[in-house]
Each structure stands twice: as structure tokens, then as C-alpha cells.
C-alpha positions as CSV (number, residue, x, y, z in Angstrom):
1,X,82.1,99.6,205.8
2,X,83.4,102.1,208.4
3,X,85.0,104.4,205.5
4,X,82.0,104.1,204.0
5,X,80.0,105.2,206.7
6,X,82.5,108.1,207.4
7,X,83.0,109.3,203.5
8,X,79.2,110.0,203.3
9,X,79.0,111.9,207.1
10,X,81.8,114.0,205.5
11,X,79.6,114.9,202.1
12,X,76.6,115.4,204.1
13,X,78.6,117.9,206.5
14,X,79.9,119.5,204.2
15,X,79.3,123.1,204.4
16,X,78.3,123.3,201.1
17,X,76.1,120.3,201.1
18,X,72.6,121.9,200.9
19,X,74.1,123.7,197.6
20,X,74.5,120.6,195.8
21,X,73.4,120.4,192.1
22,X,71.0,117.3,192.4
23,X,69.2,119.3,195.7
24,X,65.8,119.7,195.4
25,X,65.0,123.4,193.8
26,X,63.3,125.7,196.8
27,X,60.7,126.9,194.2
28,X,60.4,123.5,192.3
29,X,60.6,120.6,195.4
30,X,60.7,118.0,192.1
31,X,63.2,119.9,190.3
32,X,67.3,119.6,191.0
33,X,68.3,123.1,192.0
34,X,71.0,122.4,189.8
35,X,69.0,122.7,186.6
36,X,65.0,123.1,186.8
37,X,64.5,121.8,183.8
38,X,65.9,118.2,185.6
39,X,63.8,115.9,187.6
40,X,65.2,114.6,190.9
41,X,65.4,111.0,189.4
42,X,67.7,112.4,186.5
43,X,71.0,110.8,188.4
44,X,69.3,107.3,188.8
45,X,66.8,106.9,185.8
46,X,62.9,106.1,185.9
47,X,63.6,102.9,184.0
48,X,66.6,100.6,184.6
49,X,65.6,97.6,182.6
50,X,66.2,99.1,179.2
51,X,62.4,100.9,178.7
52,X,63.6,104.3,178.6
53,X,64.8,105.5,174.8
54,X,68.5,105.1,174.3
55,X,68.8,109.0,172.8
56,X,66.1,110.0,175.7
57,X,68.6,108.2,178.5
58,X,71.9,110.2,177.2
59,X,70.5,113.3,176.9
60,X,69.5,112.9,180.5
61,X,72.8,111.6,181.3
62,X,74.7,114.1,179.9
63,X,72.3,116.9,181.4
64,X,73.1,115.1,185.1
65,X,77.1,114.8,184.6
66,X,77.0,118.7,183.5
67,X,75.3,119.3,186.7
68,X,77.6,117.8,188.5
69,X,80.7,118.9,187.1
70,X,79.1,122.5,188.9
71,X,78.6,120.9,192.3
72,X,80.7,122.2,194.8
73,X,80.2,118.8,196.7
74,X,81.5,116.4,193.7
75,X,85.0,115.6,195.1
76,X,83.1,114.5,198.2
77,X,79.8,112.7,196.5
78,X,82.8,110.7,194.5
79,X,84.6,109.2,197.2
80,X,81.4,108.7,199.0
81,X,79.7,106.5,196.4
82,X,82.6,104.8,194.8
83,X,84.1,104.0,197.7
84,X,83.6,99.8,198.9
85,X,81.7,97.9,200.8
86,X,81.7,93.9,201.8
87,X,78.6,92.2,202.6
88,X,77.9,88.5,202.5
89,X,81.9,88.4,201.9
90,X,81.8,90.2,198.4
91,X,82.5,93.8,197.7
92,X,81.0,96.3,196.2
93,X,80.7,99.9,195.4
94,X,79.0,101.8,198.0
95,X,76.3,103.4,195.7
96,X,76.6,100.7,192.3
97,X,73.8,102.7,190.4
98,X,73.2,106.0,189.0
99,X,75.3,108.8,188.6
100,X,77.7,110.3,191.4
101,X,80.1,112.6,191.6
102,X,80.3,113.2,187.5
103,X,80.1,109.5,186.6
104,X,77.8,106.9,185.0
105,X,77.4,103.6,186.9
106,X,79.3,101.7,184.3
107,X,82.2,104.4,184.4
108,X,82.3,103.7,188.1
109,X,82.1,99.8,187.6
110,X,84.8,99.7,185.0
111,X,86.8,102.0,187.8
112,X,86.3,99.6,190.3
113,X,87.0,96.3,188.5
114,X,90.5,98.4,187.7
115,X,91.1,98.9,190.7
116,X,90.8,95.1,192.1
117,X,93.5,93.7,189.3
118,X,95.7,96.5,190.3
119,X,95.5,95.3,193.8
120,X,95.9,91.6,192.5
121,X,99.0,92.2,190.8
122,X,100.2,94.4,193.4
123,X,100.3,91.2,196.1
124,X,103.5,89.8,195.0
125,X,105.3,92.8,195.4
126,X,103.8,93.0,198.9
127,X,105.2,89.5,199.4
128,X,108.4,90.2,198.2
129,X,108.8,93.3,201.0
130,X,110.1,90.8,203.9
131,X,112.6,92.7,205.8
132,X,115.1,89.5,205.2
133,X,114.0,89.4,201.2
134,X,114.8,92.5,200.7
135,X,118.3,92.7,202.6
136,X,119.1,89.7,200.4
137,X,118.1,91.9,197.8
138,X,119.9,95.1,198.6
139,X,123.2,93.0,199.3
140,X,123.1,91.2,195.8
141,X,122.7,94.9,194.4
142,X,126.7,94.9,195.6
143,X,127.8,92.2,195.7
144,X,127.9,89.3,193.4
145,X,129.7,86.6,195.3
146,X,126.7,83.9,196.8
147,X,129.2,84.2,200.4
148,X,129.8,88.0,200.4
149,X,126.0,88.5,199.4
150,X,125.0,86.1,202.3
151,X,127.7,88.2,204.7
152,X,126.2,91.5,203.8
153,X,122.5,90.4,204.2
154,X,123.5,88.8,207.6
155,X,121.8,85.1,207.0
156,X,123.8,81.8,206.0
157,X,124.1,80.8,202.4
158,X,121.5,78.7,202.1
159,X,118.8,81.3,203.3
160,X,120.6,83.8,200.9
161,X,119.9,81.4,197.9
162,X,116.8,80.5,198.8
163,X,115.7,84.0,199.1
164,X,117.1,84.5,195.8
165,X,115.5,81.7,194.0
166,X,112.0,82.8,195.7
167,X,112.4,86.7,194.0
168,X,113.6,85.0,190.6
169,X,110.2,83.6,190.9
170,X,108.6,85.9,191.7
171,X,109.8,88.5,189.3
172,X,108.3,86.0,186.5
173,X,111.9,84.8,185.6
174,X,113.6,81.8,184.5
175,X,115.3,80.0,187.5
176,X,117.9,78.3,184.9
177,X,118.5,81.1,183.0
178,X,117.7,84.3,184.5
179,X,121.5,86.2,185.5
180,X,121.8,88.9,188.6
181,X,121.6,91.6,186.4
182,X,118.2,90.6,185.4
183,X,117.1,89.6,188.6
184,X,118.0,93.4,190.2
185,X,116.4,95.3,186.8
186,X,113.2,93.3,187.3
187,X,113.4,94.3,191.1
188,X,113.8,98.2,190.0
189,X,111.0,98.3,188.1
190,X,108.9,96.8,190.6
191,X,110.2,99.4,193.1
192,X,111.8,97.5,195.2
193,X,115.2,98.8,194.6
194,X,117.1,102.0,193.7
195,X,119.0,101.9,191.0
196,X,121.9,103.8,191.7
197,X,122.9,101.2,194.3
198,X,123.4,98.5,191.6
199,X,126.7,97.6,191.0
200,X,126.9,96.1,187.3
201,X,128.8,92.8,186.1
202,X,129.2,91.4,182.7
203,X,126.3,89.3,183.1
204,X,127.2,86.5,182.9
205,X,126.4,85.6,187.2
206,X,123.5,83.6,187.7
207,X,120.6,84.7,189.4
208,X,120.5,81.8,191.7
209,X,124.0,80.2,192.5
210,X,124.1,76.7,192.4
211,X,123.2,74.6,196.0
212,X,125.9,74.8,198.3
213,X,126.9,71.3,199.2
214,X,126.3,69.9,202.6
215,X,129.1,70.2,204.9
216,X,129.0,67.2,207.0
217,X,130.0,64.0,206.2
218,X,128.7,60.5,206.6
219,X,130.1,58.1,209.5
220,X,131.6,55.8,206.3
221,X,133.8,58.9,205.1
222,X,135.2,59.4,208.5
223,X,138.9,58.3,209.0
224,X,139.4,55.4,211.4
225,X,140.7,56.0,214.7
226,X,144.9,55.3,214.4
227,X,146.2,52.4,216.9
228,X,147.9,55.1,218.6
229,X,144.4,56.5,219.8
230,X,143.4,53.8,221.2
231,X,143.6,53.2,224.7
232,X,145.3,50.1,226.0
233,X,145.9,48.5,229.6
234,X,148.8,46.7,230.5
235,X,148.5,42.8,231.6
236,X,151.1,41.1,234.8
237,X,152.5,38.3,233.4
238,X,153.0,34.7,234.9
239,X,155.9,36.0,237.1
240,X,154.0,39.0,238.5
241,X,155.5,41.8,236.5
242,X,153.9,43.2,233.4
243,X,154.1,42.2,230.1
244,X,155.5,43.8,227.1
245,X,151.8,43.3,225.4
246,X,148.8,45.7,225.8
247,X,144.9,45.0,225.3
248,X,142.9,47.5,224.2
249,X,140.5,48.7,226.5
250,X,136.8,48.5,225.0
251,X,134.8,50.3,227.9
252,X,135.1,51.0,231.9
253,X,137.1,49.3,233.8
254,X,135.5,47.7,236.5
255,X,136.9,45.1,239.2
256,X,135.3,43.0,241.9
257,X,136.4,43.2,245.5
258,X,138.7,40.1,246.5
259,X,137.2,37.4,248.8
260,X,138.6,35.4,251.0
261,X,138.6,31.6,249.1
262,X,137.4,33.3,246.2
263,X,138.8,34.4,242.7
264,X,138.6,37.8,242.1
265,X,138.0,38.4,238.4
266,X,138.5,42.0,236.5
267,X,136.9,42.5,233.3
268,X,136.1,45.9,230.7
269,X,132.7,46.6,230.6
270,X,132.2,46.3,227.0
271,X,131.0,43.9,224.4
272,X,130.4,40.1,225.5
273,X,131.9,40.9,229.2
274,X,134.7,38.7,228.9
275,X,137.2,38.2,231.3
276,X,140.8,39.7,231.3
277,X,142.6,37.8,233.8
278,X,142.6,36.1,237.2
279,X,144.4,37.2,240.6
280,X,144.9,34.2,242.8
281,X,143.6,34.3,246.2
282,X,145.4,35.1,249.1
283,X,146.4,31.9,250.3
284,X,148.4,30.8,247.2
285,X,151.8,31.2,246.9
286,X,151.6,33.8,244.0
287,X,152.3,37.6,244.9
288,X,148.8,38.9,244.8
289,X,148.1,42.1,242.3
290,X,146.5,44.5,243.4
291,X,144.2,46.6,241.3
292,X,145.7,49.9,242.7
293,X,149.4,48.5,241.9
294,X,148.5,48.2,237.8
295,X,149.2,50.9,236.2
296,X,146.8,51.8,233.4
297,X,147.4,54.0,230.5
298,X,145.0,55.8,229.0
299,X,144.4,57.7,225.9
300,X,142.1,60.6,224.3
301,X,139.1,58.7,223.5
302,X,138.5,58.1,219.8
């Protein structure tokens, strides 16, 4: 609405405004100073439902548009009236009837209507102009490896495929058999790419690579920790000393503090919380063990 407002200040201040072909004649007030022998109403008809003769209307028409073709405001009177407006959300022309700036209403509606699918079909290509799209784009135009095109647009694969697969689309071609080379022409016509950066290939390389598999595996695939990774603690035997055996270690080790009377018991915190083995107490005649005396290997957790 603001360009509206602004296109018609700029007819009327035009220097050459009060010139106009359609002004009123200073001699004749009724008559357009363009031609006398034209009423003021000749640009917007007496009759708009169809009353007025059809060979009476285009003689009038014609006598208008050849005024106008003579005003030294036309360029200005043009992009006044035909220029748009929304109201109640629609749009339309800023002036939809009568003659302006050398046209007929319908010339002008026809213009507009023209105007609105170019716009339509213009708004894919506007969607296709992302900054990464098009350095996806610009890097397939070089390379045709799916990794070397990901490098050279600086994304992952993924993103680069995806990117791919959403300009195939886009471009109106067939995700299953469109190749690269078709993929970059369609993007040169579109404007979206020069042409002399395209580095041909036989084509024979698909327009969208097939999905890149996921790298990580599941927790069945995984290998199973060797017996040499596992960490083990050595056991005293009956005698006191250690024996040759070893029990894997399923957790923390933890140990209670030896009481006076009582067993003192040292267990791995892990599954079920079962017991290892028993010290004796101090009074017995068995060499007591202390904790700090056992030595306890340890490996790299699995």
C-alpha cells in the first residue's frame, strides 16, 4: 500500500503533470486537453455494465489510448495504477478500471494475473537459494564423489545427500532415475548455477547416491571382552599364602573393618553381594590377612 501511495505522489509531482492528456482543456473544463473532441469520462466509460455500443466503446478506447501514448506522464500514470494493493488480505491493482497509462482494464488485468504465476513459479527457486543448498550445489558441479562433494560443501554426507535429494525434487526430477548431469543442467537453467563451472561425467552418476549406512553398531555385534581383560583378585589359601586361582572381580571392592570377636567378611560390590571369603578373628590361631597385605591386580576395564 505504501508504493502505492508513493507511485501516485510521484505522477502527481511530476513536473509535467498539469500537461497530461486526460487534463481537463482550459477553454473546455469537460473536454481532455489531450483531444477536445474527448469527454473527461473517455478513460473510464459512462456505462460499465455492457449499455454502451460495442463499435461506440472502441472507438472511444482507441481515441483514449492514442491520447495517452502523447502524455508526457504515461510511464508514471502506468506504474501508479497497475501497481498492487492488499486489502481484506487479497490484492489488487491500484486503479482495476479504466484506462491508464496506454492500457485497457483487461490488458492491465491479464498483466497482473501474469505477473502472480510468474511469482508462483518463481518460489521454488527462492527456496532452493539456501546458502548450504547451494554450496551442496556448487560442489557437486566438481565433484562427483558423494564424500568429496560433502568435503567441498563443508557438511557431513548425510546433509550433502539430503540436500541433493531435496534439489532433485525440486527441479521436477525423478529421484530413481535422474543422474548428476541432469540434476546440474536443470539447476543452470533455473539460474542457479554457471555453467562453466560444471565439470562433465559420462552420466552414468546418480543424482542422489544411495544412503550411507549407519556407522555404529549394535551392543549384539560387539566382540566380547577376552579373559585377559578382565580383572581378577587373588584369594589366600588355607595355609595363609595365595593361591594359584583368581576370581574375577564383578564391581568395587569393599571390606568391613575387623572387630574384636567378630568375623570380618570382604565381598565385591556387584550382583547378589556374595561373599568372597572369611578372615578369622584375632584370637584364633590362624595368621590374620590383612586387607592391605593382598595384593590385587587389576586390569583396563572392559
Amino acid at each position: 500500500m505504501t508504493d502505492s501511495i508513493a507511485l501516485r505522489r510521484a505522477w502527481e509531482k511530476h513536473p509535467h503533470f498539469r500537461y497530461r492528456g486526460c487534463a481537463p482543456d482550459v477553454d473546455q473544463p469537460s473536454r481532455a486537453a489531450g483531444d477536445t473532441a474527448l469527454s473527461l469520462d473517455a478513460w473510464h466509460g459512462e456505462d460499465l455494465d455492457g449499455g454502451e455500443p460495442q463499435r461506440v466503446r472502441e472507438a472511444r478506447q482507441a481515441a483514449a489510448v492514442e491520447v495517452c501514448l502523447n502524455c508526457p506522464v504515461m510511464v508514471q500514470c502506468d506504474a501508479y495504477a497497475n501497481s498492487v494493493v492488499v486489502e481484506g488480505g487479497k490484492a489488487r491493482l491500484a486503479e482495476p478500471d479504466g484506462i491508464w497509462g496506454g492500457r485497457l482494464a483487461l490488458e492491465r488485468h491479464r498483466a497482473f494475473i501474469r505477473r502472480r504465476h510468474e511469482v508462483a513459479a518463481q518460489a521454488p527457486v527462492r527456496q532452493m537459494r539456501t546458502p548450504q543448498r547451494l554450496r551442496v550445489l556448487e560442489a557437486l558441479a566438481v565433484h562427483a564423489e558423494a564424500e568429496a562433494v560433502a568435503q567441498a560443501a563443508g557438511v557431513d554426507v548425510r546433509t550433502a545427500n539430503w540436500q541433493r535429494s531435496r534439489l532433485v525434487t525440486q527441479l521436477n526430477l525423478d529421484k530413481g532415475t535422474a543422474t548428476r548431469r541432469e540434476l546440474l543442467a536443470a539447476a543452470v537453467d533455473q539460474g542457479l548455477l554457471d555453467e562453466s563451472v560444471v565439470v562433465a561425467d559420462d552420466g552414468t552418476v546418480p543424482a542422489v547416491p544411495p544412503p550411507v549406512p549407519s556407522s555404529g553398531s549394535s551392543p549384539s555385534s560387539r566382540p566380547a571382552p577376552s579373559a585377559e581383560a578382565v580383572p581378577s583378585v587373588e584369594v589366600p589359601g588355607a595355609s595363609g599364602g595365595l593361591s594359584s586361582g583368581s576370581v574375577p572381580a564383578v564391581g568395587r571392592l569393599r571390606a568391613s573393618r575387623p572387630r574384636r570377636g567378630r568375623r570380618s567378611r570382604v565381598t565385591i560390590a556387584g550382583p547378589g553381594q556374595l561373599p568372597l571369603f572369611d578372615t578369622p578373628p584375632p584370637s584364633s590361631s590362624a595368621p590374620v590377612v590383612s586387607l592391605r597385605s593382598v595384593p590385587v591386580s587389576l586390569g583396563a576395564a572392559a
